[in-house]
Structure formats: C-alpha cells, structure tokens
C-alpha positions as MATLAB code, in Angstrom:
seq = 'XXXXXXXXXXXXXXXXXXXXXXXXXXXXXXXXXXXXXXXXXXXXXXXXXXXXXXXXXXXXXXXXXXXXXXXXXXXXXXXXXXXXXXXXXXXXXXXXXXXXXXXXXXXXXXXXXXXXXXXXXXXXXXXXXXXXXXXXXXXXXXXXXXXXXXXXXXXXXXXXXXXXXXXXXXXXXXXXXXXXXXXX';
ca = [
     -16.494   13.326 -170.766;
     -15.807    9.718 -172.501;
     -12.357   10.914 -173.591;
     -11.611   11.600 -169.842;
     -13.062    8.400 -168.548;
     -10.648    6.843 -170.792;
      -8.264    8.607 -169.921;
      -9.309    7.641 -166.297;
     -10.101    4.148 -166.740;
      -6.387    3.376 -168.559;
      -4.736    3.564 -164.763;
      -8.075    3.117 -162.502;
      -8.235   -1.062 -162.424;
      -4.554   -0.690 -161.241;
      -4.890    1.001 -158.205;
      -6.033   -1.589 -156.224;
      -3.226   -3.894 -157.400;
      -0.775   -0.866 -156.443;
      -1.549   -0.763 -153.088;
      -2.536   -4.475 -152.392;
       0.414   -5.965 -154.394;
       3.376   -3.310 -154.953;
       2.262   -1.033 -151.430;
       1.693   -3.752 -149.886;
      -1.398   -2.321 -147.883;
      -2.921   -4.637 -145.580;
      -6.549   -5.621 -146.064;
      -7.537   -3.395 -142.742;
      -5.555   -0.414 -144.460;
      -6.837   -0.562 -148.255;
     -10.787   -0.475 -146.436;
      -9.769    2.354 -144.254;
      -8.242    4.375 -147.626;
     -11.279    3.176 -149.671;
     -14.006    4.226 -147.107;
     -12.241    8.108 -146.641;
     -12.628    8.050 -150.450;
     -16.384    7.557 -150.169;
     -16.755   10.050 -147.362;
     -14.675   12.736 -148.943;
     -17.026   12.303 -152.013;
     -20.097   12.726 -149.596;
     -18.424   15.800 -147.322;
     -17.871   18.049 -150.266;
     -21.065   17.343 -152.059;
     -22.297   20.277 -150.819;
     -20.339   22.619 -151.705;
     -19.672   21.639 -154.951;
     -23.423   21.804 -155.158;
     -23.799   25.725 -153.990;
     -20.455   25.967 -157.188;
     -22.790   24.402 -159.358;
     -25.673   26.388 -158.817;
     -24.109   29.486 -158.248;
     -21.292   28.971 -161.414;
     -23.081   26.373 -163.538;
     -21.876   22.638 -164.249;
     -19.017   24.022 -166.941;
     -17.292   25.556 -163.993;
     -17.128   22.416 -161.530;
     -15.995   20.261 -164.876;
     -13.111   22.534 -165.410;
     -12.288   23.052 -161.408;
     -12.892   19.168 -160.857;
     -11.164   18.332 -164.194;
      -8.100   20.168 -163.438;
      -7.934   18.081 -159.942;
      -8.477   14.552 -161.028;
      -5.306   14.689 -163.284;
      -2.963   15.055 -160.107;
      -4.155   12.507 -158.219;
      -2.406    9.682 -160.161;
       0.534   11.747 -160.140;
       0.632   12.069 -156.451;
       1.023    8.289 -156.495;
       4.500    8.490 -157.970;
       5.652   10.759 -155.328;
       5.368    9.072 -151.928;
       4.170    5.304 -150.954;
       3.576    6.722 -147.455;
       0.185    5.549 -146.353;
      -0.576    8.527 -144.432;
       0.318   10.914 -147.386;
      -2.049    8.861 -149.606;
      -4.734    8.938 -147.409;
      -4.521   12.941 -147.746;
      -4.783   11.745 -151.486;
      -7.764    9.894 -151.271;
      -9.180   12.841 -149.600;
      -8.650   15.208 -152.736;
      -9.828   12.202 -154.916;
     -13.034   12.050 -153.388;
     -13.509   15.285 -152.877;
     -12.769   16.215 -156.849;
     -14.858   12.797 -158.087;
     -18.097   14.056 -155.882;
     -17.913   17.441 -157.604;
     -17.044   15.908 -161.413;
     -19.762   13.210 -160.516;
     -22.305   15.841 -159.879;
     -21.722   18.394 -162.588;
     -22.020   15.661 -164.958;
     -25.004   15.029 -163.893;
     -26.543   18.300 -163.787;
     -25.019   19.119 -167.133;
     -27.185   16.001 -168.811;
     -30.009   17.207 -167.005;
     -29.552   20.840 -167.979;
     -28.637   19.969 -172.035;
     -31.905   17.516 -172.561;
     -35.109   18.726 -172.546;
     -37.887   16.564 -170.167;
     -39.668   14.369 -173.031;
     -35.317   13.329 -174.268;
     -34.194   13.177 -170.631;
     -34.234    9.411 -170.093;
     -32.756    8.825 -173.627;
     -29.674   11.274 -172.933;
     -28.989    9.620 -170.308;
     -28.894    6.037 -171.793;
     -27.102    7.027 -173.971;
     -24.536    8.877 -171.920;
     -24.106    5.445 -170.062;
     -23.500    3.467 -172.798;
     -21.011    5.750 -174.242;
     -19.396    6.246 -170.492;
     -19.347    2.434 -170.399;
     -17.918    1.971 -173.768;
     -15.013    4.386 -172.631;
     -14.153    2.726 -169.208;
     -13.556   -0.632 -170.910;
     -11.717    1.067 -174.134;
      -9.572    2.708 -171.174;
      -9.071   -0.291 -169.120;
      -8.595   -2.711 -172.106;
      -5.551    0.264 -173.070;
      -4.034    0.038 -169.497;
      -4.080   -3.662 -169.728;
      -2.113   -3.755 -172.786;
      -0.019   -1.185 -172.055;
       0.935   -3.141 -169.123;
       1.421   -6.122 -170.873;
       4.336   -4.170 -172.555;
       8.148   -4.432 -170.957;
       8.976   -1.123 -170.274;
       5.646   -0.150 -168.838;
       4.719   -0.454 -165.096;
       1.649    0.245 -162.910;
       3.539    3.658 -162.279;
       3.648    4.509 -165.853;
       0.365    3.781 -166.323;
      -0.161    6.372 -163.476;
       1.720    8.874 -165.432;
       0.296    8.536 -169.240;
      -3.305    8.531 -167.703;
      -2.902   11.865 -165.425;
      -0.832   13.753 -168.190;
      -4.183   11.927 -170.959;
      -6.662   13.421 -168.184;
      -4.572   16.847 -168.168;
      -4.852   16.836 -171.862;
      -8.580   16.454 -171.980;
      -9.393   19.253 -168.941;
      -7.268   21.651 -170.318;
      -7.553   21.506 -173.980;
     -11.882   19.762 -174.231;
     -13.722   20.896 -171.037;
     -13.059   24.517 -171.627;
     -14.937   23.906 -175.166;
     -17.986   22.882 -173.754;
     -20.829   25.247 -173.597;
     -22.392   25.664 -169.895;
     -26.177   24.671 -170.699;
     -27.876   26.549 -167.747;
     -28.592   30.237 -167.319;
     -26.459   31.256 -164.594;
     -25.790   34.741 -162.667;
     -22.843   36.447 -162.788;
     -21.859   39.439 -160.152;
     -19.621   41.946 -160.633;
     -17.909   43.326 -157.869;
     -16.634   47.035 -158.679;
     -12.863   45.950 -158.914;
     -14.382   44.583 -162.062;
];
C-alpha cells in the first residue's frame, strides 16, 4: 500500500495546479469537480462495501488498484471539463472502494489487543510515503524535460506497476465464502 501511495502522491499535489494553472478552471469549476469527487466516493461506498464483505478486502485492492492507475492517464487525453468531470466520477468512486478495503484489511490482519498499534503504524508509514512521493514529483518537475503531464504518466504506469505485479501478492486476511455456480 505505501509503494502505491507513492506512486500516487508523485503526480497528486499537481493536480490542482493542472487544472487551476495549465486548465485554466475557474474557481466555481475546480469546487464543482472537487465536490463530485467527494460524492462519488460516498455513492459507491456501498457497494464496494457488499464486494468487500462478500469477496474480502484483497479483491476490492486489486479491482480498485487496477482503476486508480487510469485516472491520471485520462488526464493526458482530453482537457474538456465535462469529460473530466466523468473522471472525477471514476476517481471517487475507485478511492472510496481502495479507502475502505484498506481499512478493513488492517482491521482484519491485527488482532483486538495490536489494533490501535497497526494502525499507527500504518499511518506513519502511509505518511512517510505521500511525502517520499510528493518530494519525487517535485523534483522530477524541477527537471527540463518533465511536465505536470509527465508526471501524470510515470505515476499511473508506477501505480500500474504496483496493482498488477504487489496487490495480487497479498494474502486476503478474512475468511470469506466462495459459491460455485455449476458452470464451474
């Protein structure tokens, strides 16, 4: 999880500038695209909830994991506000479900009496990563031939690398049931 949040955290300061600066969003627009992040996050809660109990936390990761990785990508292909509002949608929508499974899969690894200590130290290692990640980007940027696009582009293919080659490594840490349907 820290090697994807820097992975994350490499383009995520630069978003804002993107659309602010380079978009040139106005102040009415960037609210209206931040706000339909936050409610995407909240109207697929749910259903990434009934995944996660029904699949287990592993499962969201990978779906979720798979997800994030486009949506800097997406930003290279249009600057239409509309179409980026339809990616601020997905982004919410794949954050609430990585957000949560994260969550549950602390919970579900640490027993009750190392709970609160698994945790702490999950956030200090998560907040160790977002500055390694956006101390990277801001370097990276500081370099000629690399833009706010680019930085786009190295973190979705770093987030691709992580999701594809370290979430299917990790071992789902709740007992889940599995049907089988008789096509199976």
């Amino acid at each position: 999880i820290c090697m994807f949040r820097i992975a994350v955290s490499i383009a995520a300061p630069f978003f804002v500038v993107y659309e602010l600066s380079i978009l040139k969003f106005s102040y009415l627009q960037f609210t209206i695209i931040s706000a339909v992040e936050i409610l995407s996050t909240f109207a697929f809660l749910s259903l990434w909830g009934k995944i996660n109990d029904e699949k287990g936390s592993k499962m969201v990761i990978i779906i979720t994991g798979l997800i994030i990785p486009i949506i800097p990508l997406l930003y290279l292909f249009s600057k239409d506000y509309l179409f980026l509002i339809g990616v601020t949608v997905l982004s919410g929508a794949a954050w609430g479900g990585f957000n949560l499974a994260v969550g549950n899969f602390i919970f579900d690894a640490s027993s009750p009496e190392d709970r609160v200590r698994y945790v702490a130290y999950f956030n200090l290692l998560h907040g160790i990563a977002v500055f390694i990640g956006a101390a990277t980007g801001g370097l990276l940027l500081k370099l000629p031939i690399i833009s706010i696009p680019t930085l786009f582009f190295i973190s979705g293919m770093l987030r691709l690398a992580v999701a594809f080659f370290l979430f299917p490594a990790m071992r789902e840490m709740r007992i889940i049931t599995i049907s089988f349907d008789r096509k199976m």
